[in-house]
N, C-alpha and C positions, 0 to 999 in steps of 0.2 A: 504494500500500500504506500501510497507517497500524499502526501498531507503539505499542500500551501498557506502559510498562513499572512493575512495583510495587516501590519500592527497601524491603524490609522490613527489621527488626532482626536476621531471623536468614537467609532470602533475599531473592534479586531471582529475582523472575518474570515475564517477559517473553511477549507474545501480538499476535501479525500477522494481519491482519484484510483482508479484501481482496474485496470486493462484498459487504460485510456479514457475514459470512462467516471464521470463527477458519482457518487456514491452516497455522498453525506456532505453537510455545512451547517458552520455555526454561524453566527452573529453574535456577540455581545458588545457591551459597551467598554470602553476603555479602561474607563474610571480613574483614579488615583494613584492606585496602582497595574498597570498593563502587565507588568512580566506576571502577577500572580493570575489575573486573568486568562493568559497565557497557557499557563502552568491548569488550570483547567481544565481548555478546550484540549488539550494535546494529550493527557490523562487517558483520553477515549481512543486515542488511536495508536497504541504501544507497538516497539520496532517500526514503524513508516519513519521515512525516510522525509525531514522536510524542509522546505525551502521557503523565507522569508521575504516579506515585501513589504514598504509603506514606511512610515516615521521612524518606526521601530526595531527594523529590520537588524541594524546591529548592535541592538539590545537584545535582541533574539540569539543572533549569530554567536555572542558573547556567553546563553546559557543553554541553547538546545537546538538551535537549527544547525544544518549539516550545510546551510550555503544560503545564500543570498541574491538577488536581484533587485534592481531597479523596477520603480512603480511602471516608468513607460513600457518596460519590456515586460512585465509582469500583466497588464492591461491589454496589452497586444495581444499577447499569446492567449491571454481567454477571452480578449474580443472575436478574434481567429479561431476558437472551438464555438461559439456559439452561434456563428455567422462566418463561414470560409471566406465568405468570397468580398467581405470590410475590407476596404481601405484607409480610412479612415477612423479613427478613436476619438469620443469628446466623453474627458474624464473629468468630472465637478464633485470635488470630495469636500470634505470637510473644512480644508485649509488652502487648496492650491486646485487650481483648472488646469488640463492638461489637454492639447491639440495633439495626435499623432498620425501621424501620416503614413503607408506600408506599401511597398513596392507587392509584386504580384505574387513574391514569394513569402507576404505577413512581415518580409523585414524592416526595421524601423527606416528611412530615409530624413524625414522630416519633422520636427514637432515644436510647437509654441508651446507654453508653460508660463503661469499666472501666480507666481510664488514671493509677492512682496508683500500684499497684501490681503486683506479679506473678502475683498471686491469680487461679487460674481461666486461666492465658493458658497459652499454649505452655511458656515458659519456666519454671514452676512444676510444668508434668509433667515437665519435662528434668530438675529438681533432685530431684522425687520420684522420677523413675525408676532415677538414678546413685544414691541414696542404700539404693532398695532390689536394686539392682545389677542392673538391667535397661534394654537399649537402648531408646530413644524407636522404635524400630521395633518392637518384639515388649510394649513395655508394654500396650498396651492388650490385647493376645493375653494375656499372662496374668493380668490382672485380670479378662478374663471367665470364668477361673476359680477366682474367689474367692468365699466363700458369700456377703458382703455385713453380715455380724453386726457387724462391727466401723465405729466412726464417729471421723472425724478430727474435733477439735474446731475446729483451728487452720487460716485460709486464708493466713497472711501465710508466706511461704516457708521463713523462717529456721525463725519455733516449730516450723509443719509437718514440717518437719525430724527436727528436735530430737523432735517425736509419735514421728515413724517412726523413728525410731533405738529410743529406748521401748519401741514396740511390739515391733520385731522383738528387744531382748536380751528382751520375756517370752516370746519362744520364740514370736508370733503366725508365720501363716506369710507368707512374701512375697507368694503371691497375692492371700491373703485383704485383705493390706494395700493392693496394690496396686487392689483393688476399692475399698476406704474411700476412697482419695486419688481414686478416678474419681466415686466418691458425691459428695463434697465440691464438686469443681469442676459436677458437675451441676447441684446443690442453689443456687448461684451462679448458674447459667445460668437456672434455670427462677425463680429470683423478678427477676432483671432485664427477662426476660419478661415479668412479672406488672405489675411499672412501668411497661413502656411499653406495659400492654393489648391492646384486641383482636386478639389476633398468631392467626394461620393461614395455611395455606399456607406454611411455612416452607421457607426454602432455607439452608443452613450452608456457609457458607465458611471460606475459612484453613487453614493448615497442621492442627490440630486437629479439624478435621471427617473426616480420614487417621483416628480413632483408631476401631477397632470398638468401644469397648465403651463411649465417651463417646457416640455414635453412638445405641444400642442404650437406654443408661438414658434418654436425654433422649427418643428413642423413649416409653419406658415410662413416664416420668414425665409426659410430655405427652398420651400416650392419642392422637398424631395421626401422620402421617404426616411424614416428615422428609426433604426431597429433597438430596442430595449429589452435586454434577457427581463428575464420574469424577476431575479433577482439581481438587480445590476450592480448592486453594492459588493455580489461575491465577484466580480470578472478578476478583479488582480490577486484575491487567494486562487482563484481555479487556475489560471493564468501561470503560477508560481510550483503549481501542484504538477499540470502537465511541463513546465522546464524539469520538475525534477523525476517525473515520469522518461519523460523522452533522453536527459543529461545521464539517467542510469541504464539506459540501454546503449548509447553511445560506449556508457567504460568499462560495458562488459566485457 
């Protein structure tokens, strides 16, 4: 058995792989402490062989994984089992966005990466959404009904904020609001897009690919088709699973 694990900022998701083949996944949260977390999910899968991805990855490597990888390449390779024929990657995690680009053999060639600030990532709808007093479950549910008239100027998290606070004492309403803060982070998405070129066949991963109505504009904004595994939060543990699936039959 070969076991990927993705130590993220906000979780760990974990994916067991076994004749090439996903088998079992976890998800938990991070928490406080991640390596004990960790220490956990990996309990259930004794002797597999496993390979680390995301924040944490050499915190891992340091007390139990057998090897390591980068989130791009980690994202790749299970955008590439869930969808062969992706060329392109749109990864919105927790802390950082990530554009990837893949030649016709899944190899990376190209990728943009949004890792200065909060703009655009997970954590930027979490602070928009407590701020307009909505759970990161039901936000994107009720920005898709919002008319869309209204535009957030601000991506840096604090101003954006500070926008929505604004908007909501003129009496705008929360949904409509909550559509502008979904505009914004789109509007981010589709020109990082535009940087790294001829993108089709897209596949969206990350915790933020869960949101209908990010989902839905980048849909409309794009004019193409937008594939989202069922669970898009696992692609870079399953991703990390099949590296060490495939990297242990090369060194046999």
């Amino acid at each position: 058995m070969f076991v990927g694990i993705d130590i993220g900022s906000r979780t760990i998701k974990a994916a067991a792989v076994k004749d090439g083949k996903v088998i079992d996944y976890q998800i938990v949260e991070s928490s406080f402490d991640p390596l004990r977390q960790c220490f956990g999910i990996i309990k259930k899968y004794p002797s597999a062989r496993i390979v680390a991805t995301g924040y944490g990855r050499h915190l891992a490597k340091n007390h139990f994984a057998h090897e390591v990888i980068t989130e791009i390449k980690a994202h790749s390779i299970g955008a590439r089992y869930f969808y062969p024929d992706c060329n392109t990657v749109i990864d919105v995690g927790g802390q950082d966005t990530k554009i990837v680009s893949l030649d016709r053999e899944g190899r990376v060639f190209n990728f943009q990466m949004n890792d200065k600030c909060a703009a655009g990532t997970g954590r930027f709808l979490e602070v928009m959404a407590v701020s307009l007093g909505f759970t990161i479950s039901e936000f994107g549910h009720k920005a898709l009904k919002g008319n869309g008239k209204i535009k957030i100027n601000n991506m840096c998290a604090v101003f954006a904020e500070s926008e929505v606070i604004c908007l909501k004492n003129r009496g705008e309403s929360t949904n409509d609001i909550a559509k502008a803060v979904h505009l914004s982070v789109v509007e981010r998405l589709v020109a990082m897009l535009g940087r790294a070129g001829n993108f089709k066949k897209p596949v969206f991963s990350g915790g933020v690919a869960k949101n209908p109505c990010i989902v839905k504009l980048l849909h409309e904004a794009l004019n193409m088709k937008i594939d989202v595994p069922a669970a898009p939060d696992i692609v870079g543990a399953v991703g990390s699973a099949i590296f060490a699936h495939r990297n242990n039959q090369t060194t046999e």
